[in-house]
N, C-alpha and C positions, 0 to 999 in steps of 0.2 A: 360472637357472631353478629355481624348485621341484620338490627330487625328488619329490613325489606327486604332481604334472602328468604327468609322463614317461608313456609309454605309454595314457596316459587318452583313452580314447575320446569325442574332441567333434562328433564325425556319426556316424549309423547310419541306412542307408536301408536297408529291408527289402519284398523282395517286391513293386518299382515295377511300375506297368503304365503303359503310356501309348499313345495311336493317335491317327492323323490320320487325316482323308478316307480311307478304302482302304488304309491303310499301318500297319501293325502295327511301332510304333518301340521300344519297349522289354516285354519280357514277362519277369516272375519276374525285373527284375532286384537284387544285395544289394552294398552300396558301404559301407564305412566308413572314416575317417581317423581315426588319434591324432594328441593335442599332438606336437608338434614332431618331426614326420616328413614327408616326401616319398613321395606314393602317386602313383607312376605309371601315368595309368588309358590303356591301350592298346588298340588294335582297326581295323580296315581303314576305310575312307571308310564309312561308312553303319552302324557298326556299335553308334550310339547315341550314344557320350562326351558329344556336344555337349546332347543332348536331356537327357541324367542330370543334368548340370552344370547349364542352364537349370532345373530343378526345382530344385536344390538352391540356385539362386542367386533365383528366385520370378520369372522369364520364363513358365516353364509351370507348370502345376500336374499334377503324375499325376493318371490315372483310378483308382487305387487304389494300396494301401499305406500302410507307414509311414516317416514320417521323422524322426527325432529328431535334435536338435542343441542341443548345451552340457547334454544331460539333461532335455532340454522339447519336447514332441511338437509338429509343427506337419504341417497337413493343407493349410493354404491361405497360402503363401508369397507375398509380392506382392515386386520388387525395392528399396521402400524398407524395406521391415519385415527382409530378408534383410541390408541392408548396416547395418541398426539392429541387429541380434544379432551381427554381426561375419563378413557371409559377405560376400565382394568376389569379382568375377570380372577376368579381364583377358583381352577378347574376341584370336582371330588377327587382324580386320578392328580397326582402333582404329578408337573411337568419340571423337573429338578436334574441339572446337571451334577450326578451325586459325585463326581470323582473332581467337582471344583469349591470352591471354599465357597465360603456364603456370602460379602462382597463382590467376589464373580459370578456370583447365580441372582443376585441384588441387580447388578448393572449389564448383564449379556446380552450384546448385541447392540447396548446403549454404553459402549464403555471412556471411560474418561481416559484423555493425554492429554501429555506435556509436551509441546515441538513432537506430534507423530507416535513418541513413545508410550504406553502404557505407563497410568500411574495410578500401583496396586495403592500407592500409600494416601493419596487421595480419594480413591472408591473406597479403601475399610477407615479413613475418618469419616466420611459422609453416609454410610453404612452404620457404623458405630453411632451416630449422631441420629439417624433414624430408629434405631432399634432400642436406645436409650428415650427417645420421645414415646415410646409404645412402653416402655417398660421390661423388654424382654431381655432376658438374662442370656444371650447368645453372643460371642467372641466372632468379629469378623473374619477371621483368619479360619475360624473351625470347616472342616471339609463336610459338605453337607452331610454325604452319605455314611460319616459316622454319626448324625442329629437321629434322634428318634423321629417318627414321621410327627407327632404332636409339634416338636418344633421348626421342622422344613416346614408342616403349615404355616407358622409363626413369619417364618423365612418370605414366604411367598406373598403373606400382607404386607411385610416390610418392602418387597419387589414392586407389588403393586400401588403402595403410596409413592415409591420413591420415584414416579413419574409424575405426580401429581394428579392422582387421580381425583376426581368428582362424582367420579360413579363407579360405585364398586362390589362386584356381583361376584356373591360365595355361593359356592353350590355345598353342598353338604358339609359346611366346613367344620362341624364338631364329632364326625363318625368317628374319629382315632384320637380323642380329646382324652382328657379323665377330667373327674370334677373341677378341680383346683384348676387346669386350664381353660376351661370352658368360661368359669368366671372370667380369668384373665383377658380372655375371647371378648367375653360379650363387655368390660372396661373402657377394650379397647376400642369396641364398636359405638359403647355412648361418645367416647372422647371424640371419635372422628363424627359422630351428626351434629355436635357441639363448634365442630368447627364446617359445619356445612356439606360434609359428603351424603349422597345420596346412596343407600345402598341395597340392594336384593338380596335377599337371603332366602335360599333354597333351602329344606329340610323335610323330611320325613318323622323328625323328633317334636312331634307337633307340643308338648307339653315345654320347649324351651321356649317358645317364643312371646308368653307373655313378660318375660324377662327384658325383651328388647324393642318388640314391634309395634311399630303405629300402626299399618293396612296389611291387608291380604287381598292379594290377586291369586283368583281361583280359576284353575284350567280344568278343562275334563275330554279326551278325545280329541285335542287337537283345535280348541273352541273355546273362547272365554265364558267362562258364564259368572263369574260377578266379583264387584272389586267393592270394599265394606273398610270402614274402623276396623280396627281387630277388639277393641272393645265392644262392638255392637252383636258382636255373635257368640253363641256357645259354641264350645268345642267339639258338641254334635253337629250342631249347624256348617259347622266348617267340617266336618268330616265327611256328611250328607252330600256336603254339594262336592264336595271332591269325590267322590265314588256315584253322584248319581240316586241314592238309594242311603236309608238310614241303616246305621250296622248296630245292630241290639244287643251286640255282646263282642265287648272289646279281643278278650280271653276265653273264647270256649272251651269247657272240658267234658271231661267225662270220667264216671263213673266206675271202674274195672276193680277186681276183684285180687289184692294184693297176692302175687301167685311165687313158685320158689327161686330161690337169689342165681343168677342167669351169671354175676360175674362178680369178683371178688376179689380185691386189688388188695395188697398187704405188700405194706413197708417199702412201697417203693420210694425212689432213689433216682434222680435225674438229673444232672446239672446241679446249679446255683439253686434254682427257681421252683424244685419239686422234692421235695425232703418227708421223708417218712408217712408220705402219704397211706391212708387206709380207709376204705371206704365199701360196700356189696350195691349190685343193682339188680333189684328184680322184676319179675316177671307183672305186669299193669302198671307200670307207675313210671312217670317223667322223674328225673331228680337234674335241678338245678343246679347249675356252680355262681354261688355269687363273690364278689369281691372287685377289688379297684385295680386299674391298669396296672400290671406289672406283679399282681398276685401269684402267678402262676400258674392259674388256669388252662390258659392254651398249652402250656409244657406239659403239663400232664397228658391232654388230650393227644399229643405228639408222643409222648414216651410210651402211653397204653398201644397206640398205633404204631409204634415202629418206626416212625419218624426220624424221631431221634432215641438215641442207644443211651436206657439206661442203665444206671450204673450197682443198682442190686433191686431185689424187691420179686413178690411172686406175682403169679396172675392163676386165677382159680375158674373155667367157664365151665358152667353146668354138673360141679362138682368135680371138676376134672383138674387136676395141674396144665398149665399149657406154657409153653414158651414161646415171644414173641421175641425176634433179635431182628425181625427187617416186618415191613409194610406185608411183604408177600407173604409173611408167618401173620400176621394180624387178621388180610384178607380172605386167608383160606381156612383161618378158625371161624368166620363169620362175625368176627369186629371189626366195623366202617368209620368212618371219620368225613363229614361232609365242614371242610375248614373254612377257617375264618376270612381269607381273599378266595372265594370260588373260582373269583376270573384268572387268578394266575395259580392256585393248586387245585382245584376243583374241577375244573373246564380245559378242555383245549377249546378255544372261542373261533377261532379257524375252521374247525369242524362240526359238519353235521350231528345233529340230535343222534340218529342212529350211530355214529362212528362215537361218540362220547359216550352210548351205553354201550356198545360193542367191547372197547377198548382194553378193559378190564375184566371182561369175563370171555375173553378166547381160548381158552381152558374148557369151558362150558360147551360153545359152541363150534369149535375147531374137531375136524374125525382126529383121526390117528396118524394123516401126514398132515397133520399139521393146515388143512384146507376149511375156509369156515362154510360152514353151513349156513348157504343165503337163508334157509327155509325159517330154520331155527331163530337168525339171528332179526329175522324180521316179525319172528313170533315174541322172543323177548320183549325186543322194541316198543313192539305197539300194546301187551302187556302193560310195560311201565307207564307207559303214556296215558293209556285208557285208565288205570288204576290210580296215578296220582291228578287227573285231568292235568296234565298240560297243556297247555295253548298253544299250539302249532298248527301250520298249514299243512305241515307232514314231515318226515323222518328225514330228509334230507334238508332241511332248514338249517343254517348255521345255528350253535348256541349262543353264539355276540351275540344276535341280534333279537334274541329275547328278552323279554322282562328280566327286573333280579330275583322276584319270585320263580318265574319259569324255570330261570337258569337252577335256581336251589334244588326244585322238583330234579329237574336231569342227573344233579347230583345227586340225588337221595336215589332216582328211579336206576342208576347205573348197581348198585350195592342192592338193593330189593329183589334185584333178579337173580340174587346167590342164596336166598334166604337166608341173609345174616339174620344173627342174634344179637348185636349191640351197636345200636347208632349214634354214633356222637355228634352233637352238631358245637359248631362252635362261633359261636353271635350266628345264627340263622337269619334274623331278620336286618341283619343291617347292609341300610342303601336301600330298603324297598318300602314300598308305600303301604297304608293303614291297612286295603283293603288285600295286598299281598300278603301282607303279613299274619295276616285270620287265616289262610289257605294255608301257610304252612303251620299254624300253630292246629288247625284239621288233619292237617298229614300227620302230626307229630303225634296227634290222639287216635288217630288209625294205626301207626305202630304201634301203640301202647296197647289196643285194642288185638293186638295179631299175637301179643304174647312177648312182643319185641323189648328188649332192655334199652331206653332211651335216657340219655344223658345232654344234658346242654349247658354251654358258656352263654351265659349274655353279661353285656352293664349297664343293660335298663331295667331296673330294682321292679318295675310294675310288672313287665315281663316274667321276671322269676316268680315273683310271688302271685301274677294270677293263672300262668300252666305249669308250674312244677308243684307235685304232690310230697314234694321233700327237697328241702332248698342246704346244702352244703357249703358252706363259709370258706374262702381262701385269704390267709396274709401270708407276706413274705413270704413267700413257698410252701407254707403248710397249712394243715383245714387248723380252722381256731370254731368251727361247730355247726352243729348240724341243728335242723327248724324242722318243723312240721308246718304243712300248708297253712294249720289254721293257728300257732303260736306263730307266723312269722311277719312280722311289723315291719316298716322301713328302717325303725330306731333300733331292732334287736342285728338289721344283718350288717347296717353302715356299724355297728359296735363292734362286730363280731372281725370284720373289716377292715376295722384299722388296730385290732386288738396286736399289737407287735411282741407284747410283753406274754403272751399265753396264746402257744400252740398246742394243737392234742397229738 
């Protein structure tokens, strides 16, 4: 790289404003990136990132300011003129034509010919050629939509260099990663500031970013409030000014009084992914699931739910035999599942707060032909609401357009109004920010506290081991061991983890 590149400033947004209908989204905000650095732009669910980054990427245009970029003023950004000056984005949601091969999701809409004709065999060499430069083990010809999503992300960096990008803004781009990728991720990330890309990295995973970043740009409300080294702060300090307010306990818990086994899983049997599973969960007590992508965690979580039909095994609730062959045998024993994409099985995002807790319990609130009970179902409603605090204007508010805290609450508050007995969550916190993520780790200690059997998937090891009061191990499909809160290290459950050789 060219030492006069170095530190050279190739963005400066100054003084952004921007509003929608009613909602004042960005005010006085000021953003800049150099060549070949890492600016970590941080801030709670709402607190602009995405809205700044869309300006800068020409999705939105500000209602005023300025923005300059490569040294050339630009007022009205469209996104082909943004990816024409070298600005690329890589959305959290990938935007992925899954039924075209990954050469044609590489060059769509930018596609190469010969005299007129398409030529597949020159986009998968220069595909090939870029994906080999990054190091990634992906065959051009491969149809995305059979790529796991870890590599359609992969897919999508490869998209966004192969315009020549200069500035390249990831928004949450390690939530579907596992470790082994995540290095590869962040390789790939030194190797591109090495060669002078400018990049933003959006994240929620505030413990990965000493691995890559130079600065933090820090939003709150819609408002810059400071851009710093990332060396010159602690990671309180950076969490302080992103929330406003110092959070004195990463992991709250509490205390409850271990009470009788609520549910009793033996020898189940599900697929590939979930083999001779055994495990009890009782009454006071969180119990984690740990282990590395592809453990089968979430399968489990699906075959207790009815999701998916397994293939033998019992289920034991409150000393009882019960049988679970569909979703609607799961939710009328009072075992729930708040799942790992909320936005696309959790939520209908389309619909109001009240129609999303309604949905599921018309059963409850329906007479006898079948007609709901407005009284009723706005008695649930506002119940849940008041009870888990959700943040709304009121019951008719779309779920989109909440937080992904908020939205978690709606999915948790739809299932509490049946008074289930076992909540599963599965990655609860991922996509939302530090101080969302305390509010739901409070709701999860308020179920524990009600008597509730609560169970949760995560794959951030700090997470399990500072609210679960008994952390259970997954490989290859089966538990390889169970921890107690206060025997469980990070070196005891990555061991346990990758243990392939000894199932229980």
């Amino acid at each position: 790289m060219v030492g006069d590149d170095v530190d050279k400033i190739i963005v400066r947004m100054e003084h952004i404003e921007k509003s929608f209908p009613g909602v004042k989204a960005l005010s006085d905000v000021n953003f800049e990136l150099k060549s070949g650095e890492v600016m970590a732009l941080l801030g709670e669910n709402g607190a602009g990132k995405s809205t700044l980054m869309k300006i800068l990427s020409g999705v939105y245009t500000a209602d005023s300011g300025k923005m300059n970029i490569f040294g050339k003023e630009y007022s009205n950004l469209n996104p082909k003129l943004a990816q024409e000056i070298g600005v690329a984005i890589i959305h959290q949601e990938l935007n992925m034509c899954r039924h075209l091969s990954v050469a044609e999701n590489i060059f769509l809409g930018r596609e190469k010919t010969n005299m007129s004709i398409l030529s597949n065999h020159e986009m998968e060499k220069v595909a090939k050629a870029i994906l080999d430069d990054l190091q990634i083990d992906i065959k051009p010809r491969e149809i995305v939509g059979n790529l796991p999503v870890s590599k359609q992300q992969m897919v999508e960096i490869a998209k966004a260099l192969s315009t020549n990008a200069k500035v390249l803004i990831m928004d949450e781009p390690t939530s579907s990663l596992t470790s082994k990728e995540i290095n590869d991720l962040f390789r790939i990330i030194h190797s591109l500031k090495d060669k002078g890309c400018g990049i933003v990295y959006i994240s929620h995973r505030l413990e990965e970013l000493k691995e890559i970043v130079d600065r933090v740009t820090i939003m709150r409300d819609g408002k810059f409030v400071c851009m710093n080294d990332f060396n010159s702060m602690t990671m309180d300090e950076i969490i302080a000014n992103m929330v406003g307010r110092e959070i004195t306990e990463k992991f709250p818990t509490v205390k409850t009084e271990k009470g009788k086994c609520v549910l009793e899983v033996k020898n189940l049997n599900a697929g590939k992914m979930v083999r001779e599973i055994n495990f009890k969960l009782y009454e006071g007590e969180i119990v984690g699931f740990a282990g590395l992508m592809g453990a089968g965690r979430t399968e489990t979580t699906r075959a207790i739910f009815g999701v998916d039909k397994k293939d033998s095994g019992e289920f034991i609730l409150d000393g009882q035999p019960l049988k679970i062959n569909s979703v609607k045998d799961a939710i009328k024993s009072g075992i729930v599942l708040a799942p790992e994409d909320r936005k696309k099985d959790g939520l209908c995002t389309k619909l109001s707060i009240r129609d999303n807790i309604a949905l599921p319990n018309l059963d409850i609130i329906c007479d006898k032909a079948g007609i709901v009970n407005r009284k009723k179902e706005t008695e649930m409603c506002n119940k849940a609401v008041n009870k888990l605090l959700i943040k709304t204007a009121g019951l008719e508010v779309d779920a989109g357009t909440l937080s992904g805290g908020n939205q978690q609450k709606v999915v948790v508050g739809k299932w509490l109004a049946r008074d289930s007995r076992v909540v599963m969550f599965d990655e609860p916190t991922r996509g939302i920010d530090v101080a969302a993520k305390v509010e739901i780790y409070h709701l999860m200690n308020k179920l524990k506290q009600d008597g509730i059997a609560v169970m949760f998937v995560s794959s951030e090891m700090p997470e399990v081991m500072g609210i679960a009061d008994r952390i259970i191990v997954m490989c290859d499909g089966k538990i390889t061991g169970e921890l107690s809160k206060e025997e469980a290290t990070q070196e005891k459950i990555l061991s346990l983890a990758t243990r392939f050789d000894k199932k229980l």
